[in-house]
C-alpha positions as CSV (number, residue, x, y, z in Angstrom):
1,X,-128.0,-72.2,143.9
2,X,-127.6,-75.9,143.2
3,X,-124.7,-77.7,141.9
4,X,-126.9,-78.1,138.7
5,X,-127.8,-74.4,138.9
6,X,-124.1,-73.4,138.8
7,X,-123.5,-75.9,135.7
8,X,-126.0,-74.4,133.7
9,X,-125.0,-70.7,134.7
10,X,-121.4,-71.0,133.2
11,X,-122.4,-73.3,130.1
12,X,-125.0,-70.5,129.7
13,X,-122.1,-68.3,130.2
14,X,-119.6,-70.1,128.5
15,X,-122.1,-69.8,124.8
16,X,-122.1,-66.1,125.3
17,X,-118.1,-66.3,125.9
18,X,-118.4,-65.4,129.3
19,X,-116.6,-67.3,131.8
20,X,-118.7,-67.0,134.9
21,X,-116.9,-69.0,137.1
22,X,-115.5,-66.1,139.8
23,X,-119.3,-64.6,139.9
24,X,-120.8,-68.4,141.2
25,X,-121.4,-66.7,144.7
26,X,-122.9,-63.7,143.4
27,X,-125.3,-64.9,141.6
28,X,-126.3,-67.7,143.7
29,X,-126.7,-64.7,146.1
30,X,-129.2,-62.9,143.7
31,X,-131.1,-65.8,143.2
32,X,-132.0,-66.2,146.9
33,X,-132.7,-62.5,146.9
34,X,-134.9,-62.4,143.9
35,X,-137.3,-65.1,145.6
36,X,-136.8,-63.7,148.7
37,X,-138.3,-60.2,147.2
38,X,-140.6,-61.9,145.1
39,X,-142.3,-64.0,147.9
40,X,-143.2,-60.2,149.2
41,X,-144.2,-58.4,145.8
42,X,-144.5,-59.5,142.2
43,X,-141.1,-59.4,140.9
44,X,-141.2,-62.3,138.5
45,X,-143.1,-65.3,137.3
46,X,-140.1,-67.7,136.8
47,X,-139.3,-68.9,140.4
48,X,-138.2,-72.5,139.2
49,X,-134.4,-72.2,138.8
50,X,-133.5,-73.5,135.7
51,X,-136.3,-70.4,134.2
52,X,-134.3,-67.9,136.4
53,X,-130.5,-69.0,135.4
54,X,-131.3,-69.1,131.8
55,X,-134.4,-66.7,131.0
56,X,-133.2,-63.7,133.7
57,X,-128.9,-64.2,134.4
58,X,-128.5,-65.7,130.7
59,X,-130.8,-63.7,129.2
60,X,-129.7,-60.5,130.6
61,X,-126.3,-61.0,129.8
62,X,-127.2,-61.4,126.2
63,X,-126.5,-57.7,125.7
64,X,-122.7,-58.4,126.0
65,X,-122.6,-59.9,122.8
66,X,-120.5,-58.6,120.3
67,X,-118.6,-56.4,122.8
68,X,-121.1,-53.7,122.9
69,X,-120.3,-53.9,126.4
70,X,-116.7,-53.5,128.2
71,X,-114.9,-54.8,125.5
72,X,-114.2,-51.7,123.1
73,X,-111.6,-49.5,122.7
74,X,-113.0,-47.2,125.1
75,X,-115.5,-49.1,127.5
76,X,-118.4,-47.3,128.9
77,X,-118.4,-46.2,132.2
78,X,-122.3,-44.5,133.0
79,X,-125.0,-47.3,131.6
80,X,-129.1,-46.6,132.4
81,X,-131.5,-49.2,132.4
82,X,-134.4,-48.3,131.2
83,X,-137.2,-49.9,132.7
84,X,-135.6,-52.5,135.0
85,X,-138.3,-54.4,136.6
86,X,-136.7,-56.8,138.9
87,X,-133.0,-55.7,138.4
88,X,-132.5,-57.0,134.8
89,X,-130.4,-56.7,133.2
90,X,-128.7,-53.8,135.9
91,X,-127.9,-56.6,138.4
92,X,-126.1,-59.3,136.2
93,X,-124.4,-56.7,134.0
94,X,-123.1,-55.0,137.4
95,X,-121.7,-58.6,138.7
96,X,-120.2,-58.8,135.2
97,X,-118.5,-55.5,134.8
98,X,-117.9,-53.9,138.0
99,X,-116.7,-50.7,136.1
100,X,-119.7,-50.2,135.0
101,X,-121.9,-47.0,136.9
102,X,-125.0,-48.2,136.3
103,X,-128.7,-46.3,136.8
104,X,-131.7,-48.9,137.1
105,X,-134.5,-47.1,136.2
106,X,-138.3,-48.1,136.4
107,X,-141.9,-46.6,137.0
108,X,-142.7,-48.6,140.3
109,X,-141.3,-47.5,143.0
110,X,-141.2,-51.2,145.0
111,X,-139.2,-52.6,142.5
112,X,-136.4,-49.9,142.2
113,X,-136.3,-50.2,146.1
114,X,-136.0,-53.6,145.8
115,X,-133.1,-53.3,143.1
116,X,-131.6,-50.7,145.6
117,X,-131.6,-53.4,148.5
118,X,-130.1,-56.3,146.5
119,X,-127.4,-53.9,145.3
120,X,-126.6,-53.1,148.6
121,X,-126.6,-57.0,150.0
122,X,-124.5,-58.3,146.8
123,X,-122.4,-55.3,147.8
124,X,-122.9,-53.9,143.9
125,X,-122.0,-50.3,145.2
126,X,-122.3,-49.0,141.7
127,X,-125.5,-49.8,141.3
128,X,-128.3,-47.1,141.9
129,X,-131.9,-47.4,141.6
130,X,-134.3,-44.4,140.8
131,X,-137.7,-44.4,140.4
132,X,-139.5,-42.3,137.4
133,X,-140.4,-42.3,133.6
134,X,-137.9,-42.1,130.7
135,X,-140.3,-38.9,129.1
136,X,-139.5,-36.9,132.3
137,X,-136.0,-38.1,132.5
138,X,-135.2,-37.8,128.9
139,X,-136.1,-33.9,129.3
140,X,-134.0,-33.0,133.0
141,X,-130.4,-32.0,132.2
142,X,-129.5,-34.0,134.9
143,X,-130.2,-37.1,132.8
144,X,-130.4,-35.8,129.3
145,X,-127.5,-37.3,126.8
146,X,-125.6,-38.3,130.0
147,X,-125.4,-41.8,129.4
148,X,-122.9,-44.0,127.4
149,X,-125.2,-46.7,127.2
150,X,-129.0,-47.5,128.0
151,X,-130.1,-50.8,127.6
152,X,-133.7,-51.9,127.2
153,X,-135.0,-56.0,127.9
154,X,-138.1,-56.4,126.4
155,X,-139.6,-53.0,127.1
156,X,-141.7,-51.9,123.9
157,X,-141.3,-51.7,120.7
158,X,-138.4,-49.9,118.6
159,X,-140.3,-46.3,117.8
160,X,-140.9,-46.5,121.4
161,X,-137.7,-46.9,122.9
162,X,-136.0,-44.7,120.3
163,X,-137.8,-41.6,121.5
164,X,-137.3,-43.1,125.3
165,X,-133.5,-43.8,125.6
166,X,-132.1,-41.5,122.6
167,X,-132.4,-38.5,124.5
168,X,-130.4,-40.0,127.4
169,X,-127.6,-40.6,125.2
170,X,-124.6,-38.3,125.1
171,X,-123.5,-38.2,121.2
172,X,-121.9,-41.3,120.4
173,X,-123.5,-43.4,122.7
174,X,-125.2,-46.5,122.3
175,X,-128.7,-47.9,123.0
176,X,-128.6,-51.8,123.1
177,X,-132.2,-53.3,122.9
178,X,-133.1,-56.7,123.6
179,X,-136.0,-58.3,121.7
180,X,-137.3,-61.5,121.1
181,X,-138.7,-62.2,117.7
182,X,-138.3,-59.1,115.9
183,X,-139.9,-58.4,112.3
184,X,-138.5,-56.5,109.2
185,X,-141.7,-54.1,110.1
186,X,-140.5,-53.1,113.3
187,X,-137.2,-52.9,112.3
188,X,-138.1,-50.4,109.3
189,X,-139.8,-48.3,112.2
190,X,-136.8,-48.2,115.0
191,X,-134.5,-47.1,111.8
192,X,-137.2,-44.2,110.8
193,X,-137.5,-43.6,114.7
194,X,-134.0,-43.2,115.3
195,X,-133.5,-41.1,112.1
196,X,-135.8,-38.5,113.5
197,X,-134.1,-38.5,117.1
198,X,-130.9,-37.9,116.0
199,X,-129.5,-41.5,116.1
200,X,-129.1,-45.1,113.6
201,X,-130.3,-48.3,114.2
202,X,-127.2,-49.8,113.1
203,X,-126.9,-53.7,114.3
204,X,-129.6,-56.2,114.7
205,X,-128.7,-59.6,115.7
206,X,-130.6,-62.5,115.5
207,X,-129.8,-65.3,117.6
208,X,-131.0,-68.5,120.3
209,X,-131.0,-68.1,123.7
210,X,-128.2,-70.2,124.9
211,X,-129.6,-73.4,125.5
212,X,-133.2,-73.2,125.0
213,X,-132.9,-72.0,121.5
214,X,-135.6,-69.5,122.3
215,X,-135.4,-66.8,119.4
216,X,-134.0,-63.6,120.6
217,X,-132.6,-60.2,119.2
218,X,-130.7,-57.8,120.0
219,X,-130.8,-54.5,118.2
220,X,-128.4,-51.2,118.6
221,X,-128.9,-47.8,117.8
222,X,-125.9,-45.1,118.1
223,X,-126.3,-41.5,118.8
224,X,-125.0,-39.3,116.0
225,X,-126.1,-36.0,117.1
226,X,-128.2,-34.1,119.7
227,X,-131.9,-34.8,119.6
228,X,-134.7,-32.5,118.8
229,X,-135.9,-30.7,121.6
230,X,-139.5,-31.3,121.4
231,X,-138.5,-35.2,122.4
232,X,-139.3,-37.3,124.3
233,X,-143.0,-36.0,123.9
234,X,-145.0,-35.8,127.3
235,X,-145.2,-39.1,129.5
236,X,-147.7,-41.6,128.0
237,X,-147.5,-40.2,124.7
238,X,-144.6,-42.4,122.7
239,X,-146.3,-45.3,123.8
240,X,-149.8,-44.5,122.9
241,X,-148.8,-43.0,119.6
242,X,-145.3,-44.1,118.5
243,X,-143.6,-42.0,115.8
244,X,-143.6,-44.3,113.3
């Protein structure tokens, strides 16, 4: 990472109150990994460094806002991410908040051995990678309402992921989606979505993208009690035909 690079990482950080300064190396370190990986597969379509710092490191980190993350009175300790692409936001938020035990979680099987890989360079031995769907997931007791947190960046829509990540929760837990633009009509349907699963959308913030402006929003939904067995319907299905 450049000198410039660095700069914009901790004024980035420094707008989400996050003082990045003792995680330079690491993240210089998963910036030559992600273009490393991505000069072998499609991980990403920002490779310029100034769109990885701000719309992958930044962006990702935009779910610690408000102290949903690691700054409660009892921080969360076993965090999925649902749908994790390239590592985000699993990789940042593990640099971050090395408490964390965190599952990335997505459908291709290249990327989560990828995510597994970079884990393992930046030394992020918390970090685990598993390849599968949320519908199957959501419906092995392995998985089911084990999770203190699942986080979501820019997956689907809010019926969507409330029927995904709800059953993962354990009661009380938290799902913390990221969004960019979000409208009241979408909100309306996570609320009636999570009503039905057992859970509350609760929080929706809207906000810029630290220096870009670019609007983003993050929404959280809390599990109040255990969800209906019937969900999540068979793999395929929430998206195709959301509940609301």
């Amino acid at each position: 990472m450049t000198p410039e690079g660095e700069a914009l990482l901790l004024q980035g950080g420094l707008e989400l109150g996050l003082d990045l300064t003792p995680h330079l190396p690491a993240f210089g370190e998963l910036q030559a990994a992600l273009l490393e990986g991505n000069a072998q597969m499609n991980l990403t379509a920002l490779t310029a460094e100034r769109d990885i710092i701000l719309k992958h490191f930044i962006d990702s980190l935009t779910c610690c806002l408000d102290g949903w993350l690691g700054e409660t009175a009892q921080p969360p300790t076993r965090l999925l991410d649902l749908g994790s692409g390239a590592g985000f936001p699993a990789l940042p938020l593990a640099i971050v908040y090395p408490q964390l035990q965190i599952l990335a979680m997505d459908a291709t099987r290249k990327k989560t051995e990828y995510i597994a890989r970079t884990a393992a360079r930046l030394r992020l031995a918390q970090v685990q990678a598993l390849a599968g769907r949320a519908e199957s997931l959501g419906r092995d007791p392995a998985h089911r309402e084990q999770y203190q947190r699942v986080v979501t960046r820019a997956v689907a829509t809010l019926p969507v992921l409330a029927e995904l990540a709800l059953p993962l929760l354990e009661i009380g837990g938290l799902l913390i989606a990221q969004k960019g633009h979000l409208t009241l009509e979408e909100q309306e349907a996570g609320r009636r979505a999570a009503a039905e699963l057992g859970g509350e959308l609760f929080h929706v913030k809207h906000f810029g993208l630290p220096i870009t402006g670019d609007p983003r929003s993050l929404v959280v939904m809390r599990k109040l009690e255990a969800t209906p067995a019937k969900y999540p319907r068979r793999e395929g299905v929430p998206g195709k035909h959301p509940l609301f």
